[in-house]
KOLMISE-748813 format. One record per residue (C-alpha): residue number from 1; residue in three letters; y, z, x. Coordinates in steps of 0.25 Angstrom, whole numbers. Layout:
<pts>
PT:k:r:py:pz:px
PT:NUM:ALA:Y:Z:X;
...
</pts>
This chain:
<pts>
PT:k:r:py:pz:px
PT:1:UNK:62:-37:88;
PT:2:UNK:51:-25:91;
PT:3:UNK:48:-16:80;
PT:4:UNK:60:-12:70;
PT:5:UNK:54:3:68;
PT:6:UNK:43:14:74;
PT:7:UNK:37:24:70;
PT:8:UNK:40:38:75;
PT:9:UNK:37:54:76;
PT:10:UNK:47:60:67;
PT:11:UNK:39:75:65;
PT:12:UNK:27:81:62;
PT:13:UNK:32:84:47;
PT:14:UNK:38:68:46;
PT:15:UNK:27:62:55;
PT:16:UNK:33:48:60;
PT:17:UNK:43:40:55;
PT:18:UNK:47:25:58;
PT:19:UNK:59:22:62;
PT:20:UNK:70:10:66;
PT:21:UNK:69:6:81;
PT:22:UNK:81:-3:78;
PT:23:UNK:89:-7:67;
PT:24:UNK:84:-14:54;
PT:25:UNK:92:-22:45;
PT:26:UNK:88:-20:29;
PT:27:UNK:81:-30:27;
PT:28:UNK:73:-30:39;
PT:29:UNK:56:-30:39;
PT:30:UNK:56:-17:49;
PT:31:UNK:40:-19:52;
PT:32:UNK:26:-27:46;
PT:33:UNK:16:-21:46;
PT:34:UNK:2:-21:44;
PT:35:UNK:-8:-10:39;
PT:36:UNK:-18:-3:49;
PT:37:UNK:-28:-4:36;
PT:38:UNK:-24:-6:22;
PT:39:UNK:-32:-8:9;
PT:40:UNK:-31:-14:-5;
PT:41:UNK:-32:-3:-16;
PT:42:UNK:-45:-5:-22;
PT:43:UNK:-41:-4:-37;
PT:44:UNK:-32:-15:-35;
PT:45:UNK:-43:-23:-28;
PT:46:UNK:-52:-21:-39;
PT:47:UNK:-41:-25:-50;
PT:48:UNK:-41:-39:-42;
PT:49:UNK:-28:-37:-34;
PT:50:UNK:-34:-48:-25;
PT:51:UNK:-28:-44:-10;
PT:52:UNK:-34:-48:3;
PT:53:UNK:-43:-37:7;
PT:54:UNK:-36:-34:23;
PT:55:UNK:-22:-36:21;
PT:56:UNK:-20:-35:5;
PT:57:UNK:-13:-48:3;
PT:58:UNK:-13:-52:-12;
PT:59:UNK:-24:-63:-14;
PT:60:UNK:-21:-71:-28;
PT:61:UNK:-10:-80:-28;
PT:62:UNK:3:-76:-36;
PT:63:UNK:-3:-81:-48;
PT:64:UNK:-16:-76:-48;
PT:65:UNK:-9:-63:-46;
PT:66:UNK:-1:-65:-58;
PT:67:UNK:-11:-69:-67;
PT:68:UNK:-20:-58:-63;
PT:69:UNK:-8:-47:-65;
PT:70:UNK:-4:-53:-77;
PT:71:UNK:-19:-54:-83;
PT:72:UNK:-15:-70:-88;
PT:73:UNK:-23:-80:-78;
PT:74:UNK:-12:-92:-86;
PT:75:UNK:1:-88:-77;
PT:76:UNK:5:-99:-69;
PT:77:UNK:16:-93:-57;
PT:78:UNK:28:-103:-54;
PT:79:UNK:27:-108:-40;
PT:80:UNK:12:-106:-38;
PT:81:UNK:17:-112:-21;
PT:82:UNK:25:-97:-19;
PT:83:UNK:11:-90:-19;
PT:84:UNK:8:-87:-6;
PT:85:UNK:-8:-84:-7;
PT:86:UNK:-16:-93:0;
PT:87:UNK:-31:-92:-5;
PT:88:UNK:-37:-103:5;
PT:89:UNK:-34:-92:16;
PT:90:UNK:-43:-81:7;
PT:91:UNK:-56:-76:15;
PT:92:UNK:-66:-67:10;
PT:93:UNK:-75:-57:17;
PT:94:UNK:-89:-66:18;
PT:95:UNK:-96:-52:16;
PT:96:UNK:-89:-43:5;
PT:97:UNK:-80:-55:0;
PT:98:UNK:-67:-47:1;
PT:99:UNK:-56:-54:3;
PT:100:UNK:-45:-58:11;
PT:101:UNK:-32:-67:13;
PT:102:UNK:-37:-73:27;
PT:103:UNK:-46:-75:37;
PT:104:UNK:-36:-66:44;
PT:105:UNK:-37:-52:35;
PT:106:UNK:-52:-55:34;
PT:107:UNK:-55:-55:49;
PT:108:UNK:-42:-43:49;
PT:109:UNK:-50:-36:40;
PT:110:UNK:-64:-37:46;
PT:111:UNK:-61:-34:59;
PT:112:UNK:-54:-22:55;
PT:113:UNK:-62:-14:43;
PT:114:UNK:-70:-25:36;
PT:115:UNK:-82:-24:43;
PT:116:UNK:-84:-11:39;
PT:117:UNK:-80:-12:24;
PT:118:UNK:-87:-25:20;
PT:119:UNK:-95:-22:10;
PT:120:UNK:-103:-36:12;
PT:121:UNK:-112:-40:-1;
PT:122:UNK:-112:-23:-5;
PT:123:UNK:-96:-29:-10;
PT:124:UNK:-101:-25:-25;
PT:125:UNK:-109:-15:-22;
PT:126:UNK:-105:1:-29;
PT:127:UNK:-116:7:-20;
PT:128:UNK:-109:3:-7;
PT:129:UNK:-101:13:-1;
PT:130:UNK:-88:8:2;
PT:131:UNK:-89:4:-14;
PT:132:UNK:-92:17:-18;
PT:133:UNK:-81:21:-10;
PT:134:UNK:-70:11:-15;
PT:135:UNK:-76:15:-31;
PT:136:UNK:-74:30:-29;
PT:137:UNK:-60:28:-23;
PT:138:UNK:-56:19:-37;
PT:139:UNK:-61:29:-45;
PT:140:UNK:-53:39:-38;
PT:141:UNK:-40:33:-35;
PT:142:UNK:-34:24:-49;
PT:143:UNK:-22:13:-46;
PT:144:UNK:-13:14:-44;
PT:145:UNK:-18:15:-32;
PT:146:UNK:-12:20:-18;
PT:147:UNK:-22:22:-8;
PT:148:UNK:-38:17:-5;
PT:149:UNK:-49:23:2;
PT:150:UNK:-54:9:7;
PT:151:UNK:-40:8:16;
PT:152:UNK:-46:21:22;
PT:153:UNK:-62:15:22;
PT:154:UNK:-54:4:31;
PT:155:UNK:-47:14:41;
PT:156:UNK:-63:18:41;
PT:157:UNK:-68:3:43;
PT:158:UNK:-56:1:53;
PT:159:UNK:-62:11:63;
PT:160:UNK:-76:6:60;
PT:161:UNK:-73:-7:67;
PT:162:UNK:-63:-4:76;
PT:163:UNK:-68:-5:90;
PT:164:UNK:-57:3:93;
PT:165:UNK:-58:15:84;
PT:166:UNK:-48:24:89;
PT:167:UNK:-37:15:89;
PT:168:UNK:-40:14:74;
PT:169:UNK:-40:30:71;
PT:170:UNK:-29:33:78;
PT:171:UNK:-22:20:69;
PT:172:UNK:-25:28:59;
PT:173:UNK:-22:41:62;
PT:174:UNK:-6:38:64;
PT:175:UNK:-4:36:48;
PT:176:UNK:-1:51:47;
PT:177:UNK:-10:62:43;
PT:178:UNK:-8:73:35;
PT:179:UNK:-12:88:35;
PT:180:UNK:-25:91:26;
PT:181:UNK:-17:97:16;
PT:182:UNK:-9:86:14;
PT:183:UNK:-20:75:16;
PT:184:UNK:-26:82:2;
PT:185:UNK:-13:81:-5;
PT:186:UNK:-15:65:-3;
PT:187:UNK:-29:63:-6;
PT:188:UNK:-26:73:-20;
PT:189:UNK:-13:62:-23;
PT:190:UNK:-24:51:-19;
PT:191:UNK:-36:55:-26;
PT:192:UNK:-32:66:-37;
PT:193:UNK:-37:78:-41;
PT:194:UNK:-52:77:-38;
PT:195:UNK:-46:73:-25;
PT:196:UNK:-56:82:-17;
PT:197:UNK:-67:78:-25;
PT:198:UNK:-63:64:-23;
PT:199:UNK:-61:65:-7;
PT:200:UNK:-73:70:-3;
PT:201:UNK:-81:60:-12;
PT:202:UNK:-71:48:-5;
PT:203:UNK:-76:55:8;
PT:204:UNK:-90:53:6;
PT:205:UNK:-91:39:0;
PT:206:UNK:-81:37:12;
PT:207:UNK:-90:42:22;
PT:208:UNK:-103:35:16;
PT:209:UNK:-95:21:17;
PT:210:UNK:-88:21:30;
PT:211:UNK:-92:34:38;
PT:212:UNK:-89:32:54;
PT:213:UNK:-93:42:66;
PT:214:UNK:-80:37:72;
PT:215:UNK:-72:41:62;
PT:216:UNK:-79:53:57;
PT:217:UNK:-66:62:54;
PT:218:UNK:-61:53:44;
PT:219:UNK:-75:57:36;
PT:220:UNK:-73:70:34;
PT:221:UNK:-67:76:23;
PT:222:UNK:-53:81:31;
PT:223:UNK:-54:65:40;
PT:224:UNK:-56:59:27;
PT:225:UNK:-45:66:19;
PT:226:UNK:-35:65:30;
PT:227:UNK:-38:49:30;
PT:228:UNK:-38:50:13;
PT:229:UNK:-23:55:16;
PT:230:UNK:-20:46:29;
PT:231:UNK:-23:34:20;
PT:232:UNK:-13:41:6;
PT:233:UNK:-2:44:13;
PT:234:UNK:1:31:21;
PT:235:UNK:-6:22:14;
PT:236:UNK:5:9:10;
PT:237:UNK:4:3:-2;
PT:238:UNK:1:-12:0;
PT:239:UNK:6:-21:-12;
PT:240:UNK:4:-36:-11;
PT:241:UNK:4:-48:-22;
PT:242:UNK:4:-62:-22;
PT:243:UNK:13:-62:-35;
PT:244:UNK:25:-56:-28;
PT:245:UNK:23:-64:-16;
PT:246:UNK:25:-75:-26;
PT:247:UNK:38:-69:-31;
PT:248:UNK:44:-66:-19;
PT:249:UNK:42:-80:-16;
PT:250:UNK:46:-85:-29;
PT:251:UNK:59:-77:-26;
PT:252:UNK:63:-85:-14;
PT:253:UNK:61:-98:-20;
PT:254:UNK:74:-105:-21;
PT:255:UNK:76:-109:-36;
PT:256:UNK:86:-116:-44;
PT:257:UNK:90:-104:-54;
PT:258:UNK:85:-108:-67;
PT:259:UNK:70:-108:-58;
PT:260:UNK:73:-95:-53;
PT:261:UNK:76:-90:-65;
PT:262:UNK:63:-94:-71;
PT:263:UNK:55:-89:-61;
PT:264:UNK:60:-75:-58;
PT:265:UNK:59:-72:-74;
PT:266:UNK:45:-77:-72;
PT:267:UNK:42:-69:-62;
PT:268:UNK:51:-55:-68;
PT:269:UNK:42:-60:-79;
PT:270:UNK:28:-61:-73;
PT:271:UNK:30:-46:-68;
PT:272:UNK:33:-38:-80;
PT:273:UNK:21:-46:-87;
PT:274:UNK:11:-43:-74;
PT:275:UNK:17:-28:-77;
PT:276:UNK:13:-27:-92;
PT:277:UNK:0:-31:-87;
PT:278:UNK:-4:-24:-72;
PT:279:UNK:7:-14:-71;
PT:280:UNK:11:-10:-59;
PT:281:UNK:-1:-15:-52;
PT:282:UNK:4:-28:-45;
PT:283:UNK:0:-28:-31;
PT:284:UNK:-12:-28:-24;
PT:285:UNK:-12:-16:-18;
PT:286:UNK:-17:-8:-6;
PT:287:UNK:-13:2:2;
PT:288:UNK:-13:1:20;
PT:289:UNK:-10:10:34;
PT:290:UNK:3:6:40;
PT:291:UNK:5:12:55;
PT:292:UNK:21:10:54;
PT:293:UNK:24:10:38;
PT:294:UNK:17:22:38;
PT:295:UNK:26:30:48;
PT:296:UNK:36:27:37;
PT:297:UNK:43:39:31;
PT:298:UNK:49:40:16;
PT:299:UNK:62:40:11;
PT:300:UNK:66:39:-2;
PT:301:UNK:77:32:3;
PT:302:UNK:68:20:11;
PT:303:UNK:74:12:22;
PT:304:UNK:62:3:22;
PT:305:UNK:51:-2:14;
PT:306:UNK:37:-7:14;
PT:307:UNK:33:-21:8;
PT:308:UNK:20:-31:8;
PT:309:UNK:28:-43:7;
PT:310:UNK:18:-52:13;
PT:311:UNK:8:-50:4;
PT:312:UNK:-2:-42:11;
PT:313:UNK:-3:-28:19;
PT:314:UNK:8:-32:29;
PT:315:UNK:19:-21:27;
PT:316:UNK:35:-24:29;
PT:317:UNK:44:-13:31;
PT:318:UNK:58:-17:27;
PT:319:UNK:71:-11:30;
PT:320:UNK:77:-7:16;
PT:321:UNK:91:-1:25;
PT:322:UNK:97:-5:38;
PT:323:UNK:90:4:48;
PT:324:UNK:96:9:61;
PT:325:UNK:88:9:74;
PT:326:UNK:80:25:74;
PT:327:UNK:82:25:58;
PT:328:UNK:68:30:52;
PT:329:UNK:62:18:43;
PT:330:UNK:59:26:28;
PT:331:UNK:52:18:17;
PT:332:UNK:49:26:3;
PT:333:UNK:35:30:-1;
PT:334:UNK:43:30:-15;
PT:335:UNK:41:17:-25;
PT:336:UNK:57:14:-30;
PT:337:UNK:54:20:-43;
PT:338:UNK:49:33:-36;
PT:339:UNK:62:32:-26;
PT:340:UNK:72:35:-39;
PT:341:UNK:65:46:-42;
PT:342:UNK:71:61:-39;
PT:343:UNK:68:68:-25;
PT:344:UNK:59:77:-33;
PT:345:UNK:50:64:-37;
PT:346:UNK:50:57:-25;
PT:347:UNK:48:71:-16;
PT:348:UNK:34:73:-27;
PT:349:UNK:29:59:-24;
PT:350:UNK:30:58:-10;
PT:351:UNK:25:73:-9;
PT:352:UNK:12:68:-17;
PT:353:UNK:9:57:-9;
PT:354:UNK:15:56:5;
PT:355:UNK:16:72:6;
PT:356:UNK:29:73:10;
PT:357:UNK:44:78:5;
PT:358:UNK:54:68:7;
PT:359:UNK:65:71:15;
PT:360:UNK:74:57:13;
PT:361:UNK:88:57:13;
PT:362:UNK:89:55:-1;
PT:363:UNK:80:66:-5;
PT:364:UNK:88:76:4;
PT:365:UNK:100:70:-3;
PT:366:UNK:91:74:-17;
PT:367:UNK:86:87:-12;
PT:368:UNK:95:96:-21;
PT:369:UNK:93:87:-33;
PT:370:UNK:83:94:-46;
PT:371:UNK:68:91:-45;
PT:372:UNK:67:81:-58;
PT:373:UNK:53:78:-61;
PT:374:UNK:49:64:-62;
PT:375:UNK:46:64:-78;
PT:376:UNK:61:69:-80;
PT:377:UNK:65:56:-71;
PT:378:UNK:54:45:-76;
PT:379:UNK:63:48:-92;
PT:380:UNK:76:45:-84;
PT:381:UNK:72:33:-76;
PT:382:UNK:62:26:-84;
PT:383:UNK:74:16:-87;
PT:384:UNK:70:9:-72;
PT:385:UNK:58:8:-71;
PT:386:UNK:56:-8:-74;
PT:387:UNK:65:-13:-64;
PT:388:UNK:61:-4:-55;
PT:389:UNK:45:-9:-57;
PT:390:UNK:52:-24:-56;
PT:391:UNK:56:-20:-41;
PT:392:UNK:42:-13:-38;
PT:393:UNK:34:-26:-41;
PT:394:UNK:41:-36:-32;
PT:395:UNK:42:-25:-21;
PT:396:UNK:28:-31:-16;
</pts>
């Protein structure tokens, strides 16, 4: 069929976009694709959110995950044979022991980065540099969490063993830059503000655990803080779970409708108690590079959107609309609940984190309307918010 979209020049204010080379049913997957690099977050690895350490797919099986989310190792999940975790295929690393869903993403991974991040037998050890690293970026950066400095020690690692390391730089240097000005609004919405402080100590434990001659721009304070910002504002959130592959299975089950009865209030259930106890914090989370979602542009009004519906770091577009042949392909950087919210909310979001003003459809439908603060809204729409969560968690 050839590829559904492509990425193109729009203008040096918009940068690229990606757009329709023919047309697409609603429905339809547009692309997969699969990260240049990505990384699990590392407060959620440390909390046990078990994924595999090269293409984040969820490791405990759905009832393990339960039980663990739900802190009550008694649950028993109906239809145990709807998991689709397959533990015989786990491998570990034989150095670090990190570990990883196959034999393919442990070779992936080693031939790609891993070499240079092993940390071998020094695994446990706080004195090691890429562990002091990894300890001052948690201590910087709370969940929930939305970016990690490890995905950018891989971009690092990448080069390092890449014979061809030009091929790789210029990779990275597609995902768009920003201007210095802007580059320090990111790193003051992803570190705070001690943020200067906090850059240049994150450059030096940087620099004392990766540094490379071949890449010695992105060591510098302006290299490094252009690479801090490259990695904020297009990094995509990766979310997978072993629990809701489980549901989605568990939903295409053909019951008689007494069982399905049962089992859906089991499941609705099982997530509002797994909410009392972990909150929001369902998924295991990271956070990856991707060439052609990246080209994506925002609209408040998306055409498309991104999933992880096969339980690791491969991304699907999907056509939310029909879309014509030439038509630009928008997804929204906005959650659902966020989406509601007045122009003047979403316009103060997106400013703070992508560093842009949207220019949507419907916000030039909603440009005359009165700048409401979000506090005033939050009173007049705190009736949704449950259903709307509902819809959150099984978006996976």
């Amino acid at each position: 069929a050839g590829a559904a979209a492509e990425a193109r020049f729009i203008s040096s204010a918009k940068g690229k976009g990606l757009f329709a080379t023919r047309s697409i049913c609603k429905g339809e997957t547009v692309f997969v694709e699969k990260p240049v690099v990505s990384c699990q977050f590392l407060w959620n690895a440390l909390y046990n959110y078990r994924a595999c350490d090269h293409c984040l797919r969820a490791l405990e099986t759905a009832e393990e995950n339960a039980q663990r989310l739900l802190g009550k190792s008694s649950l028993v999940l109906p239809h145990p044979e709807q998991c689709s975790i397959r533990k015989d295929l786990h491998q570990q690393c034989p150095r670090c022991q990190v570990t990883y869903c196959s034999a393919e993403c442990r070779q992936a991974a080693l031939e790609q980065y891993h070499q240079v991040l092993c940390l071998g037998p020094s695994r446990d050890d706080p004195t090691h540099p890429l562990n002091k690293l990894q300890e001052a970026w948690r201590n910087m950066h709370y969940p929930p969490e939305t970016s990690s400095i490890m995905l950018m020690a891989r971009m690092v690692a990448t080069v390092k063993q890449a014979k061809n390391k030009d091929w790789w730089i210029k990779a990275f240097s597609q995902f768009c830059s920003k201007t210095a000005n802007e580059e320090e609004e990111v790193a003051h919405k992803l570190l705070g503000d001690k943020f200067k402080g906090q850059l240049e100590l994150l450059r030096l434990l940087f620099t004392e655990a990766l540094y490379d001659e071949h890449l010695s721009r992105w060591f510098t304070p302006e290299g490094f803080r252009s690479l801090f910002a490259l990695v904020g504002t297009n990094g995509q959130g990766i979310g997978t779970s072993s629990l809701s592959q489980w549901v989605h299975a568990c939903d295409a089950l053909d019951l008689p409708m007494l069982q399905r009865e049962e089992l859906d209030a089991f499941i609705d259930q099982l997530y509002k108690d797994i909410e009392k106890e972990s909150g929001e914090f369902l998924n295991c989370e990271g956070s990856g590079l991707y060439v052609l979602q990246s080209s994506c542009n925002h609209s408040c009004i998306p055409n498309a959107e991104t999933s992880f519906p096969d339980n690791n770091f491969l991304l699907h577009l999907t056509a939310l609309e029909d879309i014509e042949a030439g038509e630009e392909i928008c997804i929204s950087y906005l959650d659902c609940c966020q989406r509601e919210r007045s122009r003047h909310s979403r316009n103060k979001i997106l400013r703070e984190n992508y560093l842009f003003t949207c220019s949507c459809p419907k916000c030039l439908a909603q440009a005359d309307d009165p700048d409401v603060t979000s506090d005033e809204e939050e009173e007049a729409e705190g009736e949704t918010d449950d259903a709307e969560l509902e819809d959150e968690m099984t978006d996976v």
